[in-house]
LOFI-27914 format. One record per residue (C-alpha): residue number from 1; x, y, z. Coordinates in pm, whole numbers, m for minus. Layout:
N
{kemar:NUM x:X y:Y z:Z} $
...
END
This chain:
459
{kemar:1 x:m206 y:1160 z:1483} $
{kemar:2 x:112 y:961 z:1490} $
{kemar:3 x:333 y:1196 z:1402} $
{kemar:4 x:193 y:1448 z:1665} $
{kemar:5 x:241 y:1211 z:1954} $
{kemar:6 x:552 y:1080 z:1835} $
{kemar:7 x:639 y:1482 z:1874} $
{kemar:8 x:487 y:1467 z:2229} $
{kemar:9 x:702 y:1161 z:2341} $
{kemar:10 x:971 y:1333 z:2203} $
{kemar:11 x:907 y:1633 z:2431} $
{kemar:12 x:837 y:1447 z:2679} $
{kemar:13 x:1185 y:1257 z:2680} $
{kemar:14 x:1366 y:1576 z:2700} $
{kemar:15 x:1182 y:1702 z:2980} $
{kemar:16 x:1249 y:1371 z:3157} $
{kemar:17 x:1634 y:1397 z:3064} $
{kemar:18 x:1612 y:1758 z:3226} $
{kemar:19 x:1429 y:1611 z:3572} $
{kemar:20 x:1683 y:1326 z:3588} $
{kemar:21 x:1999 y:1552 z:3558} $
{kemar:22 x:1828 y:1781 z:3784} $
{kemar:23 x:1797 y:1566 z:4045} $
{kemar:24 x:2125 y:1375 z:4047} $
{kemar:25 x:2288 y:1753 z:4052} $
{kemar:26 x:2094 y:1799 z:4359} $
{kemar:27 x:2181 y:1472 z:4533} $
{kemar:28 x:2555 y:1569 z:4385} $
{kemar:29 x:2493 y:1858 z:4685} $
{kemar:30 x:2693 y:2203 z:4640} $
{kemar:31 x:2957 y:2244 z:4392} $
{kemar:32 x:2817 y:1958 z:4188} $
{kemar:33 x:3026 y:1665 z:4369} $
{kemar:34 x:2970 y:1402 z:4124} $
{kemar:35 x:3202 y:1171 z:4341} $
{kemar:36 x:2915 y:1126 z:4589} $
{kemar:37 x:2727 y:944 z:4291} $
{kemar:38 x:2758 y:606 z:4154} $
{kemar:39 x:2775 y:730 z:3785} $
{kemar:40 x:2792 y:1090 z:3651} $
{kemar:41 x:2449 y:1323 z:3610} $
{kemar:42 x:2386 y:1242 z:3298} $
{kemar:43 x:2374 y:856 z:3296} $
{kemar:44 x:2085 y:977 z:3556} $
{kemar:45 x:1896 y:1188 z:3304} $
{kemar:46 x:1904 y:908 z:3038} $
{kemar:47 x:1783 y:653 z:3245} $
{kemar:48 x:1482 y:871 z:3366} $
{kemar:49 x:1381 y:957 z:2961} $
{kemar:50 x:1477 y:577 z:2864} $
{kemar:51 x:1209 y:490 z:3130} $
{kemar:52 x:978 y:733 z:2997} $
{kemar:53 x:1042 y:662 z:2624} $
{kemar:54 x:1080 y:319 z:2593} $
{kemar:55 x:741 y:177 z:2729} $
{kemar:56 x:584 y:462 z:2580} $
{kemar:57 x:696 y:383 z:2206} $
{kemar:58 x:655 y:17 z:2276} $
{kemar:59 x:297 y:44 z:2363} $
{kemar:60 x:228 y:333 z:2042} $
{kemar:61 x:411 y:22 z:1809} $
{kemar:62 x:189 y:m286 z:1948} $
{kemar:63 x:m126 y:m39 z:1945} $
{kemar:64 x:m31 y:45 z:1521} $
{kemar:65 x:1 y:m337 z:1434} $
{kemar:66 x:m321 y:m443 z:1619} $
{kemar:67 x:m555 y:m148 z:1512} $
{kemar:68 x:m644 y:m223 z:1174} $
{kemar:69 x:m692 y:m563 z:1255} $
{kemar:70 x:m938 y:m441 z:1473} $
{kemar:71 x:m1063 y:m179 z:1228} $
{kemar:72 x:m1129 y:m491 z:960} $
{kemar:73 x:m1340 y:m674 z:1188} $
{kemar:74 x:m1549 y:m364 z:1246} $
{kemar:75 x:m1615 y:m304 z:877} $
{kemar:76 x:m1690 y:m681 z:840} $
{kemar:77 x:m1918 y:m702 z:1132} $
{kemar:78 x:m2136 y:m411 z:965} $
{kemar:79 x:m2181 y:m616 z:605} $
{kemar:80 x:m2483 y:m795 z:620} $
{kemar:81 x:m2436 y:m1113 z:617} $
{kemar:82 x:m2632 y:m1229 z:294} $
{kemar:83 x:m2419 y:m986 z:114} $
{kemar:84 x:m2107 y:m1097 z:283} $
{kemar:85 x:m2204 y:m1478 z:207} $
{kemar:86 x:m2220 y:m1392 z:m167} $
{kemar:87 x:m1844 y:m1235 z:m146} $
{kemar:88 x:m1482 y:m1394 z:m184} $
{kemar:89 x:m1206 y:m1335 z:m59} $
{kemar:90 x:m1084 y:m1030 z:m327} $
{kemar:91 x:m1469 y:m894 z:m318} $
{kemar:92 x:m1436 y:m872 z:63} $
{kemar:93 x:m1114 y:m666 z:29} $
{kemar:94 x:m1257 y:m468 z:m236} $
{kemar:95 x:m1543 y:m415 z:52} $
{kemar:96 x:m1327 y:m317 z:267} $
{kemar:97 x:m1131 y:m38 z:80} $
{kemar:98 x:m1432 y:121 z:m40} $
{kemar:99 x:m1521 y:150 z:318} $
{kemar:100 x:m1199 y:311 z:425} $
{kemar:101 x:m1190 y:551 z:132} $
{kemar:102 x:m1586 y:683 z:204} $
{kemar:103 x:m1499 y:697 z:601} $
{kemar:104 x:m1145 y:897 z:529} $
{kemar:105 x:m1352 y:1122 z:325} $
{kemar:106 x:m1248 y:1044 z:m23} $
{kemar:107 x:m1542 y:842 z:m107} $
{kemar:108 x:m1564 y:656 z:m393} $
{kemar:109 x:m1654 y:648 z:m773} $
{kemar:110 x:m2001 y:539 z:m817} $
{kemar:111 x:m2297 y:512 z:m553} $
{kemar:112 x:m2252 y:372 z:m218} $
{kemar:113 x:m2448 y:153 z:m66} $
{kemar:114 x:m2634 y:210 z:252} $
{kemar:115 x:m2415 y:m66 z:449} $
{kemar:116 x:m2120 y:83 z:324} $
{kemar:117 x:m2201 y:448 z:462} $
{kemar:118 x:m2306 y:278 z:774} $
{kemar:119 x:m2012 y:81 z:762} $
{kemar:120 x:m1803 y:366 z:745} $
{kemar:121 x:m1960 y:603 z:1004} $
{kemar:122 x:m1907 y:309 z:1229} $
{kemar:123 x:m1521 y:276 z:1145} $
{kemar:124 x:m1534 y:677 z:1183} $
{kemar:125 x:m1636 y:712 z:1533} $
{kemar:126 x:m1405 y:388 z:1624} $
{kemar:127 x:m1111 y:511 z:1475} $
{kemar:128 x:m1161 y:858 z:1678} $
{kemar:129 x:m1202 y:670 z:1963} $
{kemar:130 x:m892 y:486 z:1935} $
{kemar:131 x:m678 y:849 z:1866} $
{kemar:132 x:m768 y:962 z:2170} $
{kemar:133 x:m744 y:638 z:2365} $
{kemar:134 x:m400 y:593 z:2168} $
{kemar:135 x:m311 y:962 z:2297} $
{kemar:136 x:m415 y:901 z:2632} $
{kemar:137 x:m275 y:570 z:2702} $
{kemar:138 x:77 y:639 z:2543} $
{kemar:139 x:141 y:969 z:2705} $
{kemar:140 x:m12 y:833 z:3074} $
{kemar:141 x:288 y:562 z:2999} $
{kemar:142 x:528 y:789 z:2973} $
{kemar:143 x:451 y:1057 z:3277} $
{kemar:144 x:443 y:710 z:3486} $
{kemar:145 x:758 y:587 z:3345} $
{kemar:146 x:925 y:918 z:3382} $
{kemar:147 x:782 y:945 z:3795} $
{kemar:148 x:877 y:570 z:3882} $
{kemar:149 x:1208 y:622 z:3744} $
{kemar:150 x:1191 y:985 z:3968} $
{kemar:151 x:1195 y:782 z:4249} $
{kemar:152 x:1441 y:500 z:4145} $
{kemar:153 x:1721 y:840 z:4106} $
{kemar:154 x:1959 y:773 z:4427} $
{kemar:155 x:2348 y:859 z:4508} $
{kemar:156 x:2407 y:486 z:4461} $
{kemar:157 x:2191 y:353 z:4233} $
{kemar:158 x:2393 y:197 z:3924} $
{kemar:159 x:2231 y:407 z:3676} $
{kemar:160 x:2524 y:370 z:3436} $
{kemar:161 x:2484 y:m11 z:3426} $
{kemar:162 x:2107 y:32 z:3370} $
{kemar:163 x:2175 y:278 z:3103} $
{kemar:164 x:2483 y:102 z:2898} $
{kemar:165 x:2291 y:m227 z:2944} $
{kemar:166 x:1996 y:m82 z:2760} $
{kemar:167 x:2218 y:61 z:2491} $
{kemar:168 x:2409 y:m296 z:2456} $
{kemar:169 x:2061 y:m401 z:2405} $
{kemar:170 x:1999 y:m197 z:2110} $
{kemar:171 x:2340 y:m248 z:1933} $
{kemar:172 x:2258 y:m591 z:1954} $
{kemar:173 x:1871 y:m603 z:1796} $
{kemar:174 x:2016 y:m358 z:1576} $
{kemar:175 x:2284 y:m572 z:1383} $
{kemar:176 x:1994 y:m883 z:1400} $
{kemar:177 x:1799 y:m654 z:1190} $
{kemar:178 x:2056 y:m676 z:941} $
{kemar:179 x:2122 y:m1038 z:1010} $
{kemar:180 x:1749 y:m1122 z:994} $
{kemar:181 x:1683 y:m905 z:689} $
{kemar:182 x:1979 y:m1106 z:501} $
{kemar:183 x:1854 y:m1438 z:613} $
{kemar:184 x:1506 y:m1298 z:498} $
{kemar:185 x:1587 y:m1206 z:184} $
{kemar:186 x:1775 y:m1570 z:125} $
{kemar:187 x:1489 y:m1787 z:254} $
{kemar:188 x:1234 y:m1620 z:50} $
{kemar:189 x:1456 y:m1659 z:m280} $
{kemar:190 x:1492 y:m2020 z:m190} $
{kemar:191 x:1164 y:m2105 z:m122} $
{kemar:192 x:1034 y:m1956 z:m437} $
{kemar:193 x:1340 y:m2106 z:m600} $
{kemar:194 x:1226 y:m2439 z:m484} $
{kemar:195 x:888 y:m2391 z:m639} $
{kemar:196 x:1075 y:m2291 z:m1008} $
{kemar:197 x:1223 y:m2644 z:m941} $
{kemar:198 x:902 y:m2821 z:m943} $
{kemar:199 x:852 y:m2725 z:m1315} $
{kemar:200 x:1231 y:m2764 z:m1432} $
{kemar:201 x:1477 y:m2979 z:m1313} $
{kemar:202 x:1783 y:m2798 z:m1196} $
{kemar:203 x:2028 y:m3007 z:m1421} $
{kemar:204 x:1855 y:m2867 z:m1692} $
{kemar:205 x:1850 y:m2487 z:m1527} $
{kemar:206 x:2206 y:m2529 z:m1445} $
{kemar:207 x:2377 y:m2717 z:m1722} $
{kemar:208 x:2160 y:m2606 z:m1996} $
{kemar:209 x:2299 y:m2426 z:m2298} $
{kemar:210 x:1957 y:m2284 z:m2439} $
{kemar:211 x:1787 y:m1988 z:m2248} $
{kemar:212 x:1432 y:m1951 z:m2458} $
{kemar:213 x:1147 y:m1962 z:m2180} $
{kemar:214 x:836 y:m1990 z:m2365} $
{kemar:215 x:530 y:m1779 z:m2231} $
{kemar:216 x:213 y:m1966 z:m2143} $
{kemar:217 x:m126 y:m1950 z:m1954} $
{kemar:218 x:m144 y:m2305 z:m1837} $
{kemar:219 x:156 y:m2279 z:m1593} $
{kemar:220 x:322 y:m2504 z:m1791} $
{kemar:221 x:685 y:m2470 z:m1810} $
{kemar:222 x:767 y:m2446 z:m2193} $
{kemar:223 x:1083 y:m2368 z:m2372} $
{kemar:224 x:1440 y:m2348 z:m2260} $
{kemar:225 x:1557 y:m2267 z:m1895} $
{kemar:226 x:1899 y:m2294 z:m1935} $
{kemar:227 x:2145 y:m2060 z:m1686} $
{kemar:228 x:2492 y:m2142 z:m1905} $
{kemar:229 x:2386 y:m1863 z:m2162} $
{kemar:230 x:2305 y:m1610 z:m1914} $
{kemar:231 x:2591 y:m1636 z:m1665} $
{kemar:232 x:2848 y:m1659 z:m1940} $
{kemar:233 x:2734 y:m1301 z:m2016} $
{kemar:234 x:2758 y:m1217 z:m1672} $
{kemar:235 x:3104 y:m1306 z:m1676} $
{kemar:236 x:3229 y:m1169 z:m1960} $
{kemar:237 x:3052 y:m815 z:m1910} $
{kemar:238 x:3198 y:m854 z:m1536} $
{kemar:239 x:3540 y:m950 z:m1711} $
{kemar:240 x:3593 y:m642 z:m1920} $
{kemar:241 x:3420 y:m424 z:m1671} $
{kemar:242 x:3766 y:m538 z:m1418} $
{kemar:243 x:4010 y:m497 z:m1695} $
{kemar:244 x:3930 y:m108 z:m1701} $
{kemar:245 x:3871 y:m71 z:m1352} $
{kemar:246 x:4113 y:m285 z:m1192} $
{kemar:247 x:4453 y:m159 z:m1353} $
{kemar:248 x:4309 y:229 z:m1349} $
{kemar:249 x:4185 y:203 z:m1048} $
{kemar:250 x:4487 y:82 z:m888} $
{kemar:251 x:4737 y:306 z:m1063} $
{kemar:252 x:4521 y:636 z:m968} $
{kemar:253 x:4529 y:479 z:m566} $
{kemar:254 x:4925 y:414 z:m596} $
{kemar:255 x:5010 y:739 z:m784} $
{kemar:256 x:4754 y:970 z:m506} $
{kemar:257 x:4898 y:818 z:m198} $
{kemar:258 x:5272 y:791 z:m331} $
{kemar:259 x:5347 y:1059 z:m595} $
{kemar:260 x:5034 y:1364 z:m537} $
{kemar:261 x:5110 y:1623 z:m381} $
{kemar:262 x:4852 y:1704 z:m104} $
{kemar:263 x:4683 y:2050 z:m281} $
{kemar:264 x:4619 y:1750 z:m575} $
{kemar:265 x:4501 y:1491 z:m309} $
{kemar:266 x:4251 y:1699 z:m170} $
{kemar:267 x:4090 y:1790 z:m486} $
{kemar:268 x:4113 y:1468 z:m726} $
{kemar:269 x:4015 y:1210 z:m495} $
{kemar:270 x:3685 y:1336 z:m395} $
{kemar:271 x:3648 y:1445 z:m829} $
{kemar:272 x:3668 y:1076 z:m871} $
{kemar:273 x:3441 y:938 z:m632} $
{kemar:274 x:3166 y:1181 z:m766} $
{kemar:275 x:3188 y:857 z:m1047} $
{kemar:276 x:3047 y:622 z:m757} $
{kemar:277 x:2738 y:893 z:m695} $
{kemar:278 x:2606 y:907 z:m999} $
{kemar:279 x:2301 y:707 z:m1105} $
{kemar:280 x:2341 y:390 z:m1307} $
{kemar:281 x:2052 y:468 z:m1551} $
{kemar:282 x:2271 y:765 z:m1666} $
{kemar:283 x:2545 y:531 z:m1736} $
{kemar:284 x:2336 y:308 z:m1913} $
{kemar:285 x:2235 y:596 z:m2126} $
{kemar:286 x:2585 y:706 z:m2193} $
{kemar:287 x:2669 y:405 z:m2317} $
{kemar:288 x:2405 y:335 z:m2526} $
{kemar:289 x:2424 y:697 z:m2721} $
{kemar:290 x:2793 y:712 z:m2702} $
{kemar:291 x:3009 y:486 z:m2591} $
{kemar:292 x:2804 y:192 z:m2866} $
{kemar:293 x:2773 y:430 z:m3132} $
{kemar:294 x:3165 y:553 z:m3121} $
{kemar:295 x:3285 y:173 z:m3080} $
{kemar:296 x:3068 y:104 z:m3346} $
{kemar:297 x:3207 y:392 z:m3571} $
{kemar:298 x:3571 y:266 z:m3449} $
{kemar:299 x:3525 y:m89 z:m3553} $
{kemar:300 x:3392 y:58 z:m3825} $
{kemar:301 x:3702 y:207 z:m3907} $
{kemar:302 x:3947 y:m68 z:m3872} $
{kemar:303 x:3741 y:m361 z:m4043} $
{kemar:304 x:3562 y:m502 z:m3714} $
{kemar:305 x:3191 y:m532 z:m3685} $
{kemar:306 x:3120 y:m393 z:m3347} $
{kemar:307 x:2736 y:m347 z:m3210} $
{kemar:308 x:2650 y:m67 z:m3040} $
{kemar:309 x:2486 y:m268 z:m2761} $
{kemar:310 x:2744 y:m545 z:m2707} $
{kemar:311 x:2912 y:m718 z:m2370} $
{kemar:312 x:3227 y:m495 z:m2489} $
{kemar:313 x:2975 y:m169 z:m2469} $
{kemar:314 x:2834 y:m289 z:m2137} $
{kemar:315 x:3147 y:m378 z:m1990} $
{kemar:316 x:3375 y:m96 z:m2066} $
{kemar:317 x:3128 y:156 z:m1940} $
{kemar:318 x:3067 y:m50 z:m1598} $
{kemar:319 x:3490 y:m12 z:m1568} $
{kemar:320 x:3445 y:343 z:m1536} $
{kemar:321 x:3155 y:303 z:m1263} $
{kemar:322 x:3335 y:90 z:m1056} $
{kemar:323 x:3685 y:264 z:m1083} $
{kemar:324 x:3658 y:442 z:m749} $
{kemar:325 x:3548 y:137 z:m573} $
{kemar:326 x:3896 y:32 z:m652} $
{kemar:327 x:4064 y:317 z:m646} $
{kemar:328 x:3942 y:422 z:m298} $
{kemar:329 x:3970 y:167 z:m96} $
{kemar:330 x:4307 y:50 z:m244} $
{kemar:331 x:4390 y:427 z:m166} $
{kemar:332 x:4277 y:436 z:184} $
{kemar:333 x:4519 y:98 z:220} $
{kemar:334 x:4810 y:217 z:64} $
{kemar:335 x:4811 y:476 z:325} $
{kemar:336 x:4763 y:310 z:596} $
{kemar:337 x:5053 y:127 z:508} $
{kemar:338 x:5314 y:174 z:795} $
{kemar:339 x:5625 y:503 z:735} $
{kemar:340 x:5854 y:289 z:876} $
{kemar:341 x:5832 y:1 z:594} $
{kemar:342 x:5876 y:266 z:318} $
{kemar:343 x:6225 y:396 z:531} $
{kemar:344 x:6344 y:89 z:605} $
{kemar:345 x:6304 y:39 z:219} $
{kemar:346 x:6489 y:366 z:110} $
{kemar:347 x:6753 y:333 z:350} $
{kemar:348 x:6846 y:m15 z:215} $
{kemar:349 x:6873 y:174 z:m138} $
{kemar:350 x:6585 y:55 z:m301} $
{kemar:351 x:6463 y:341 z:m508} $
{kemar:352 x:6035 y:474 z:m482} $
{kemar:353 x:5887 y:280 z:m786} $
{kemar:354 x:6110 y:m87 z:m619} $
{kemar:355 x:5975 y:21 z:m252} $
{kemar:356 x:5642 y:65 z:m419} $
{kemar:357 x:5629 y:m316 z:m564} $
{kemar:358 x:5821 y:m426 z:m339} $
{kemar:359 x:5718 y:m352 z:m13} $
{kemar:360 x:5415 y:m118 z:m41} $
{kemar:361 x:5193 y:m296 z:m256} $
{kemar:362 x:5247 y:m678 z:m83} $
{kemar:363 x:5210 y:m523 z:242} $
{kemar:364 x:4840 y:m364 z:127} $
{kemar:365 x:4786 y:m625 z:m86} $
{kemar:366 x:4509 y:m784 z:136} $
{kemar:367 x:4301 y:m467 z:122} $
{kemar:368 x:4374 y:m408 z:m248} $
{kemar:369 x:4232 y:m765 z:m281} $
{kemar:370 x:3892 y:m676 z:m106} $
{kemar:371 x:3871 y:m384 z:m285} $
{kemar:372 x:3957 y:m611 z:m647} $
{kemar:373 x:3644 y:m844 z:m474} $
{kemar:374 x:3411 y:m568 z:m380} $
{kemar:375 x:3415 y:m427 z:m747} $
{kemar:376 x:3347 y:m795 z:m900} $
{kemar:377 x:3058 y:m814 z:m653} $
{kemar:378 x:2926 y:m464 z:m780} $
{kemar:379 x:3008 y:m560 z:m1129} $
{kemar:380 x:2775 y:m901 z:m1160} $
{kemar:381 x:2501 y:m724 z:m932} $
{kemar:382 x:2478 y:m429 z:m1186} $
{kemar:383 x:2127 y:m432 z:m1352} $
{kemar:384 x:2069 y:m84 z:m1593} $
{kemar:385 x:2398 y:m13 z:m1756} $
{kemar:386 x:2347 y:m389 z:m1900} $
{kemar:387 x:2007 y:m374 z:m1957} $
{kemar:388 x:1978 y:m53 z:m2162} $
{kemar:389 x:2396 y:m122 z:m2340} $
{kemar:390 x:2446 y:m533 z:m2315} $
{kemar:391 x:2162 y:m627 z:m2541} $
{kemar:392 x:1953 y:m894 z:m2501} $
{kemar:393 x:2127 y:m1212 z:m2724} $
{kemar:394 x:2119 y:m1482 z:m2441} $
{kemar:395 x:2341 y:m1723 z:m2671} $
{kemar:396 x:2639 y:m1856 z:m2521} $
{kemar:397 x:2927 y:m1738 z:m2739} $
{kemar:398 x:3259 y:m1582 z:m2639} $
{kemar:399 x:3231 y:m1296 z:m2857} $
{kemar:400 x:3238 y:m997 z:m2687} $
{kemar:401 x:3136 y:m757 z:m2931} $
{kemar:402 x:2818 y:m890 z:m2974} $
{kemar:403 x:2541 y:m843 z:m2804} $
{kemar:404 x:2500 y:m1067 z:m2478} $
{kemar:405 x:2235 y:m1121 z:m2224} $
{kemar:406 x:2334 y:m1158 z:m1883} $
{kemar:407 x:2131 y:m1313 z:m1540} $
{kemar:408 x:2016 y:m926 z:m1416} $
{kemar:409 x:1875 y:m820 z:m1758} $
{kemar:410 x:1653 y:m1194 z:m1768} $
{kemar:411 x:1547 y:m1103 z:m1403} $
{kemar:412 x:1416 y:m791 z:m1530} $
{kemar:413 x:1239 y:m952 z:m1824} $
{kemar:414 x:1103 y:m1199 z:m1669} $
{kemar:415 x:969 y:m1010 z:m1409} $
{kemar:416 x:846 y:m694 z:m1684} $
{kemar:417 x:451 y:m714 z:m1753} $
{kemar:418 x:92 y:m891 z:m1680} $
{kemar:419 x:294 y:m1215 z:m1544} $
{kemar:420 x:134 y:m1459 z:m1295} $
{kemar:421 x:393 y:m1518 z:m1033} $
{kemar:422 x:273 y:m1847 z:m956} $
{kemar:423 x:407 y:m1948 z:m1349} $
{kemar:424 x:728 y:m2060 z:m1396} $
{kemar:425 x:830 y:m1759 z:m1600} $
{kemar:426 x:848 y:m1577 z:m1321} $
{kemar:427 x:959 y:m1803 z:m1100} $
{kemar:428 x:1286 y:m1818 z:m1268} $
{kemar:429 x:1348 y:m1476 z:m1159} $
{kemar:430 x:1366 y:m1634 z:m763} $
{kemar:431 x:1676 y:m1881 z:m937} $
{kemar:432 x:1877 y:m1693 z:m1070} $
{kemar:433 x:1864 y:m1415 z:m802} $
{kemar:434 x:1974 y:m1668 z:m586} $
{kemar:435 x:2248 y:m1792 z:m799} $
{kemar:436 x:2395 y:m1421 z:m810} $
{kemar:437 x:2327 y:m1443 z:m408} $
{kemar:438 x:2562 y:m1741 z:m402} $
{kemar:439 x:2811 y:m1622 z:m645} $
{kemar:440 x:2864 y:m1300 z:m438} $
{kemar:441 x:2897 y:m1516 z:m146} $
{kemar:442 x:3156 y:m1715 z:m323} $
{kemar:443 x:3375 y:m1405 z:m385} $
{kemar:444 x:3354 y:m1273 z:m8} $
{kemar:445 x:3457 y:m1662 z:92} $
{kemar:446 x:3748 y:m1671 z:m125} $
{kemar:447 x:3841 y:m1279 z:19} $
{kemar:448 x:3837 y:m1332 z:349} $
{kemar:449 x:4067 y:m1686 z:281} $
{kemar:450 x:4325 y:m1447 z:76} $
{kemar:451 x:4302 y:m1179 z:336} $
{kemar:452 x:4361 y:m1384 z:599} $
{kemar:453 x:4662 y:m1610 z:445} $
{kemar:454 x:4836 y:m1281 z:334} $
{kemar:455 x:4741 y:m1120 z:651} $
{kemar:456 x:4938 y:m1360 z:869} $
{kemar:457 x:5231 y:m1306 z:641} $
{kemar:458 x:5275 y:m936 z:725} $
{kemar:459 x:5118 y:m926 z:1089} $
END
């Protein structure tokens, strides 16, 4: 049923659209003067299918959040109340579906009982009631929205203020989703955070050197919670992973924007983003059946005992996901690099490679350092590619050709199974996501500080 009238408003809008630039042609009078209007014919036609839309789809969202409320009490009013008095909270819900499923037809396993088929022939005939009602109310919004702004369509009515004012509006509740959803996200790993807190103190979480959380049923917090360990291995998988991306990465961006020719361009650049599309889990399968086994077999080879899961493993394969995130973006900077720096350059008699590292690269070098940033951000966030190729050894030592355990492959763990979030094993989980939150917005900080200083430099 939603869908449908969401197809209806939709027609509707366009017919409104139609009668709005209709009408303002007409007022335009013959040959379509638009000079005798205050804004053009189609700022008219948008405000007359904003005014039919927007209280339309305002009314169908209020009417979708309030209906099953409704729809809950209904099913509730028709359990009896001894039975309802012998029910909790979870058996009430469990009423409730059972309910839904016999009056949407599905029915349910075993025999229902008579309350429950009266229950749901009940919710039946409401819920058709409120379709139609739904149908009825949310189209007569829109045919009145669309006539009162009919009338409202005038030579000098500001209908381009009315209609870039609404827009404005949107932009605006638009990027506070995105604010909201980040602040969100942050609050709810804090609060839960906080609660981890209450079982171990966060001088132990943050300064501890042990990572062995011990799984129990009293809610207890036993073992080791210690984050050293486990961001250690962050780092050094995150290390190596920017050691193969960062020098590739930039050396494919200087020799595609300085040396390629443009046939080259065209083709190579796109060939290497295809390495940001694919899926992680197929990198962290490559590693772990090729790239561990053939560093394995090389170490092998010269005297070194190299695991085939290992931070080396982990990291060198992350590199080559995160090479066109540098090379890119450093790309797209080089470029945009002014002509006139690079002639100025060669006409002083400083040769390609000198203009290059000379002039070039400092002048980009605030982008190149986002870009540099922007990898290390997707490096530390990475989750499969360690999980199934970094092991799971969370001991702190700087060996990286042993296996390591890092903060995104404990998340998963931790969070893996029959665990009560309530317990401090899971918990955890809330901590050290919000540690990687604050590490990531530790790198942007110190970005924007050496975009800015460099910034000023070459402005």
């Amino acid at each position: 049923m939603n869908l449908l009238l969401i197809g209806v408003l939709l027609a509707l809008i366009a017919v409104a659209y139609q009668i709005g630039l209709s009408k303002s042609r007409s007022l335009a009078g013959k040959g379509n003067n638009s000079a005798k209007l205050h804004s053009r014919p189609g700022y008219y036609g948008a405000l007359v299918a904003l005014w039919c839309g927007i209280p339309a789809f305002l009314i169908l969202l209020v009417w979708n959040i309030v209906e099953p409320n409704i729809l809950r009490h209904v099913i509730l009013d028709n359990v009896p109340a001894n039975i309802a008095a012998t029910l909790d909270r979870s058996g009430m819900e469990v009423v409730i579906d059972r309910v839904q499923a016999i009056a949407s037809g599905f029915g349910v396993s075993d025999q229902a009982a008579a309350y429950e088929i009266a229950a749901a022939q009940q919710l039946s005939r409401i819920e058709t009631i409120s379709s139609f009602a739904k149908l009825a109310v949310v189209i007569c919004a829109a045919l009145a929205g669309l006539v009162l702004a009919k009338k409202r369509v005038a030579q000098q009515y500001r209908a381009r203020n009315q209609v870039e004012k609404t827009i404005n509006i949107a932009l605006a509740l638009c990027s506070g989703v995105a604010i909201l959803t980040t602040i969100g996200i942050v609050m709810s790993m804090f609060s839960e955070a906080m609660r981890f807190f209450n079982f171990v103190s966060p001088l132990d979480f943050f300064f501890g050197t042990e990572w062995n959380p011990g799984f129990s049923t009293s809610g207890n917090a036993e073992g080791s919670y210690g984050l050293l360990p486990l961001l250690w291995g962050t780092l050094m998988v995150s290390g190596i992973a920017l050691l193969v991306a960062v020098p590739v990465g930039l050396m494919i961006a200087i020799y595609l924007a300085e040396y390629a020719s443009s046939g080259f361009r065209s083709w190579a650049k796109p060939a290497i983003e295809v390495l940001a599309g694919i899926p992680t889990i197929v990198y962290g399968v490559f590693a772990l059946m090729i790239i561990g086994p053939f560093f394995k077999m090389l170490g092998a080879s010269i005297g070194l005992e190299i695991n085939a899961t290992s931070a080396l493993t982990a990291g060198f394969v992350m590199g080559i996901m995160i090479i066109p995130f540098v090379s890119s973006l450093s790309d797209d900077i080089i470029t945009q690099v002014p002509r006139a720096l690079r002639d100025g350059s060669l006409g002083l008699g400083a040769t390609k490679s000198e203009t290059i590292r000379q002039v070039v690269l400092p002048a980009a070098l605030p982008g190149i350092i986002g870009a540099f940033l922007l990898a290390a951000s997707r490096a530390i966030g990475e989750t499969m590619i360690v999980v199934l190729a970094a092991g799971n050894s969370p001991l702190l030592h700087a060996n990286p050709l042993e296996a390591i355990s890092t903060v995104t492959i404990t998340i998963v763990n931790q969070l893996t199974g029959d665990t009560d979030f309530a317990s401090p094993q899971a918990l955890v989980a809330f901590a050290l996501g919000l540690t990687l939150f604050v590490i990531t917005l530790g790198l942007n900080i110190v970005a924007l500080f050496i975009v800015r200083k460099y910034r000023e430099q070459y402005e």
